[in-house]
C-alpha positions in Angstrom: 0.0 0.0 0.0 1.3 3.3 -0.6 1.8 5.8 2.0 -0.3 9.3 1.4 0.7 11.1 4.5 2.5 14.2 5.0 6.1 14.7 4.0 8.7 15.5 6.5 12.1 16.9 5.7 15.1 17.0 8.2 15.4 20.9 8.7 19.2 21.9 6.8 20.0 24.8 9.0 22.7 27.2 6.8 25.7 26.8 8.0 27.6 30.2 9.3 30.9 30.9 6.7 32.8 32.5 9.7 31.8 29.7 12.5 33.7 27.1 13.7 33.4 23.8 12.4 32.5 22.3 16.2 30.0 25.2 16.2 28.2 24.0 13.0 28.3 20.7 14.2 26.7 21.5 17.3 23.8 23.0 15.3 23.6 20.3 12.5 23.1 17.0 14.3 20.8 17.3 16.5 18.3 19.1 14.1 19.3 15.8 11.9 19.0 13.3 14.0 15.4 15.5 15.3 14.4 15.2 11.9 15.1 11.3 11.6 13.0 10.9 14.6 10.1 12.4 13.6 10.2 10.5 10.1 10.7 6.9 11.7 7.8 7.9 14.3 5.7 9.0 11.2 7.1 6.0 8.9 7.1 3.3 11.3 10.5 2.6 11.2 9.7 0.4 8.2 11.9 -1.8 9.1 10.7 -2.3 12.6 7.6 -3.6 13.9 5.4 -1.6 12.4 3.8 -0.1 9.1 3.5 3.3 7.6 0.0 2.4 7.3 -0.5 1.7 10.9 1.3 4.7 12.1 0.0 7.8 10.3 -3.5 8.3 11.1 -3.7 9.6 8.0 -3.0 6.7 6.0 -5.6 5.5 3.8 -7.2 2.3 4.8 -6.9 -0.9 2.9 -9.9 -1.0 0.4 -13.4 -3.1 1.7 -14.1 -6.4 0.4 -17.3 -5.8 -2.1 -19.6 -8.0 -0.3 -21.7 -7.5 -4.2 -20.2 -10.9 -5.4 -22.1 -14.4 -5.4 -24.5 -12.8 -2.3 -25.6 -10.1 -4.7 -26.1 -12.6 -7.5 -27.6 -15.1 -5.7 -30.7 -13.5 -5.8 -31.5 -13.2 -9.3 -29.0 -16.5 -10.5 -32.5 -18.7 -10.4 -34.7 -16.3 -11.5 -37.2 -17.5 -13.7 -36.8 -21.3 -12.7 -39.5 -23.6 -11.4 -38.3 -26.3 -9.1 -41.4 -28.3 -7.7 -40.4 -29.7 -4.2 -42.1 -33.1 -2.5 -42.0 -34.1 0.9 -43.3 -37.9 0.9 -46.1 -38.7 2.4 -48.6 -37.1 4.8 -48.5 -36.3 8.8 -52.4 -37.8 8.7 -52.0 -40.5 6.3 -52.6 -42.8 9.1 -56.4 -41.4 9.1 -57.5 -42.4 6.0 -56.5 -45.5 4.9 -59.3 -46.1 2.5 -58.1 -43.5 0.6 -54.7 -43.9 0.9 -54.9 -48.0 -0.2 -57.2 -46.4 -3.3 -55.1 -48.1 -6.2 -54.3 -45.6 -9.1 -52.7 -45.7 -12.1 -49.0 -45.6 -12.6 -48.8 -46.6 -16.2 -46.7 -50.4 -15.4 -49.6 -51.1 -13.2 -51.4 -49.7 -10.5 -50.4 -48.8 -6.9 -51.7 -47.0 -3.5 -52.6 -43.6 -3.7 -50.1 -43.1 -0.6 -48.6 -44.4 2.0 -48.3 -43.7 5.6 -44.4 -43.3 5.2 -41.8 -45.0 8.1 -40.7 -44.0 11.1 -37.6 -43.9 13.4 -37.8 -46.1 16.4 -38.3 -43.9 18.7 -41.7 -42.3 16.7 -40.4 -39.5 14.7 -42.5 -39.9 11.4 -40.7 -39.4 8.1 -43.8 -37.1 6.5 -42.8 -35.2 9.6 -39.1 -35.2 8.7 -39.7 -35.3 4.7 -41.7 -31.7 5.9 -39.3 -29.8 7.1 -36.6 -30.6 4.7 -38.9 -29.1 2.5 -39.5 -25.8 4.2 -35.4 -25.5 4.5 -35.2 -25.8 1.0 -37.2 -23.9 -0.4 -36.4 -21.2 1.9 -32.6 -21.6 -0.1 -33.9 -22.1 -3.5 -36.0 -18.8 -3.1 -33.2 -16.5 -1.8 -31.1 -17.5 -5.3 -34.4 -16.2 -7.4 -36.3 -19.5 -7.7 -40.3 -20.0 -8.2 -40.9 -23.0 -5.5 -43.8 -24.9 -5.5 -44.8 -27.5 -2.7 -47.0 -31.0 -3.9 -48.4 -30.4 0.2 -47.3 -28.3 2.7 -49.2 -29.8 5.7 -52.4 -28.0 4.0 -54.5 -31.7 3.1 -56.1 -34.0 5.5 -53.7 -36.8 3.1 -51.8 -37.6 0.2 -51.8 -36.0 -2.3 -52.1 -39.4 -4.2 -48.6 -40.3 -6.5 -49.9 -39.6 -10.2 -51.3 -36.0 -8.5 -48.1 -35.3 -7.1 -46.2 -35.8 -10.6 -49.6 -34.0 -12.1 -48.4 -30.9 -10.0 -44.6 -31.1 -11.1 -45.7 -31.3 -14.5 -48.6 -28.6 -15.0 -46.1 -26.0 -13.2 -43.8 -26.8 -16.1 -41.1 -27.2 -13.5 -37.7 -27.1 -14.2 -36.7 -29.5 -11.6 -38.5 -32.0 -9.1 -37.3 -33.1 -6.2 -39.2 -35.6 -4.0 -38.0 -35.6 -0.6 -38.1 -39.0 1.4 -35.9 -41.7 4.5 -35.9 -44.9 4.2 -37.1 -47.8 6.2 -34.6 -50.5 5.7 -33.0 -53.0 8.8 -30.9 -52.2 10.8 -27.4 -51.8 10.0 -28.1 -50.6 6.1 -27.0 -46.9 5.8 -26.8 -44.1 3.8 -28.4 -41.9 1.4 -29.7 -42.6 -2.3 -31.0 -40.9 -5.0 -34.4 -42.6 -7.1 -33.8 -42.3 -11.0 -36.9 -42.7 -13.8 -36.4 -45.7 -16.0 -37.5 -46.0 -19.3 -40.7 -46.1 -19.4 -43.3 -46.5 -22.6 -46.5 -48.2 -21.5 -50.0 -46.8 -20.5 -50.5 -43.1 -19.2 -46.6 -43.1 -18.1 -43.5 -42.0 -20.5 -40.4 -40.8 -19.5 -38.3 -41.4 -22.3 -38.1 -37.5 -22.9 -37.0 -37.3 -19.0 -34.4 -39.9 -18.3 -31.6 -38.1 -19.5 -32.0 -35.0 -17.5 -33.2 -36.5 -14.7 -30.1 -38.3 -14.7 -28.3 -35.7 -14.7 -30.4 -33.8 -12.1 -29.8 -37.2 -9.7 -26.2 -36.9 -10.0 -25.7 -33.4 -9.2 -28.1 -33.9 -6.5 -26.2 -36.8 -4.9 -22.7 -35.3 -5.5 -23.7 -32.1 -3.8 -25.7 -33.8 -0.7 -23.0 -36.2 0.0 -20.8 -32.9 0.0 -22.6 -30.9 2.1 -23.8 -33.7 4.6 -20.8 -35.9 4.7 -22.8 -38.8 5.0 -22.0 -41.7 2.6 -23.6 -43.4 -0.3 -26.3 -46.4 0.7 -24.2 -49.4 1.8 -27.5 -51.4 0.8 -28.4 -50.6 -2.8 -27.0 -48.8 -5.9 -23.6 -51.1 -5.3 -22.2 -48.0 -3.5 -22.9 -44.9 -6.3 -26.3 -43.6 -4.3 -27.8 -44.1 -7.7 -30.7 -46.5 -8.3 -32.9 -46.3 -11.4 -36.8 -47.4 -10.7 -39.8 -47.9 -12.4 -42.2 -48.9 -10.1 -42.8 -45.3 -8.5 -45.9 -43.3 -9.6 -44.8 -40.3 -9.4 -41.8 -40.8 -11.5 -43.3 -42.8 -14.2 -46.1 -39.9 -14.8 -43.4 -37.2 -14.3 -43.2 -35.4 -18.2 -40.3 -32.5 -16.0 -36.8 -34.0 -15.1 -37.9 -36.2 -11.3 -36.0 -37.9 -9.1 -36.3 -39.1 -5.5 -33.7 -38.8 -2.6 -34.1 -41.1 -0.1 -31.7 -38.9 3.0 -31.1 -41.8 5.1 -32.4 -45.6 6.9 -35.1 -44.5 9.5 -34.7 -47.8 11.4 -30.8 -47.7 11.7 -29.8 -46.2 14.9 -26.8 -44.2 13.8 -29.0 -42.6 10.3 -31.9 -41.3 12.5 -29.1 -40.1 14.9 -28.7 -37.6 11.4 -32.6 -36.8 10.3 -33.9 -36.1 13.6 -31.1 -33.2 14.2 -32.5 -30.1 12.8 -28.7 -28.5 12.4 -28.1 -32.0 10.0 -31.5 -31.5 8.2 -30.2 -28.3 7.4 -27.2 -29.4 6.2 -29.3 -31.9 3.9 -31.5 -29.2 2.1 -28.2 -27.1 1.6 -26.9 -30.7 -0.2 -30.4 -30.7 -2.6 -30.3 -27.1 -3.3 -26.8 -27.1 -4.2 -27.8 -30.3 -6.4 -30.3 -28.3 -8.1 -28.8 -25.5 -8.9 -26.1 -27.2 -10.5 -28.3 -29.1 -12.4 -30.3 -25.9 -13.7 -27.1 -23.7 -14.4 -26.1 -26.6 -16.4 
């Protein structure tokens, strides 16, 4: 940095032509070594402890950081994307199980409206977990611009029913969908993994248009929650990739947007629902999806 401060010359007093030489001695090194002091006060001694900048109150302060980098664009990077998010299942599926068990079709076949969902073993309910995820990320995707769009948002006595839930993905013309969901393996299976669209052709369901970018969406997704969560690929399907391609789910096989599932973790293992029933690790996993997604949608 350079120094803008005042300049300070060593007074040169004139030396007397008819003086002695001890007299204009006398006179001449103390105003010179007066001078020197005041410039290594003013300087810093450079070469000392300190800094010209940090000793003249005058200098001129290193220049702020511009806090008007990736905050300021963050805002407006997703503007004009739709992401679609879905927390599985329903808090009060367990209410109406006639509806619920109301087959429907899924193009392969046809299948429950809904499920109840799993549960850790100690109670806490993965529509409850699957719910708040949800919140969290769309609370990040809407800071960076995004439209976000909930299938429910605790608002419906149950369901919505799978082929309504990819209806909603695919009349907001979403960019992404993410459906939100924990497992309910044994014990002792762990880990995270993300739900990709097969090929489908058959029926009401195809998703040939979709399996490439959703493909695409599951692998950003994956890389980016593994990343951000530091928890590790399933140790119990997808032969250690978190990558498993399905279809036998509803609401990927109607999905006509780029779909895929992420299941965050095993419910019934001890040390996974040690993870999804800490709200600073949820956290950490919506931060994983949203990174996932945005990747995916700045391509």
């Amino acid at each position: 940095m350079s120094y803008a401060g005042p300049e300070f010359d060593s007074p040169q007093p004139r030396r007397p032509r008819r003086r002695p030489l001890a007299l204009s001695l006398a006179v001449l090194v103390p105003g010179a070594l007066l001078g020197w002091l005041v410039y290594a006060g003013v300087s810093g001694a450079a070469d000392g402890n300190g800094t010209a900048a940090e000793a003249s109150p005058r200098a001129s302060a290193p220049p702020a950081v511009s806090s008007t980098t990736a905050d300021d664009k963050a805002p407006t990077s997703l503007r004009g994307k739709v992401v679609v998010i879905d927390p599985g299942h329903n808090l009060t599926n367990f209410r109406h199980t006639a509806e619920i068990n109301r087959k429907v079709d899924i193009g392969t076949n046809r299948k429950e409206c809904d499920t109840t969902g799993t549960s850790t073993n100690s109670g806490y309910a993965e529509a409850k977990f699957t719910l708040d995820v949800a919140h969290r990320l769309r609370t990040l995707l809407e800071r960076q611009g995004a439209t976000v769009k909930l299938t429910q948002d605790g608002d419906r006595p149950y369901g919505p029913c799978v082929d309504e839930r990819a209806r909603i993905g695919n009349r907001a013309k979403a960019d992404a969908v993410v459906s939100i969901h924990a497992d309910g393996a044994g014990a002792g299976q762990r880990g995270y993994h993300v739900i990709l669209p097969g090929r489908v052709h058959q029926g009401i369901a195809d998703t040939r248009r979709i399996v490439a970018p959703s493909a695409r969406l599951g692998k950003d997704v994956a890389a980016d929650f593994r990343r951000a969560t530091g928890t590790r690929p399933s140790n119990y399907v997808g032969d250690g990739t978190g990558l498993v391609t399905r279809t036998d789910l509803g609401g990927l096989n109607l999905s006509t947007v780029p779909k895929v599932f992420i299941e965050c973790g095993n419910m019934r293992d001890s040390k996974d629902a040690a993870l999804l029933t800490s709200a600073a690790w949820r956290q950490k996993a919506a931060q994983g999806i949203s990174e996932g997604i945005v990747s995916f949608l700045r391509g």
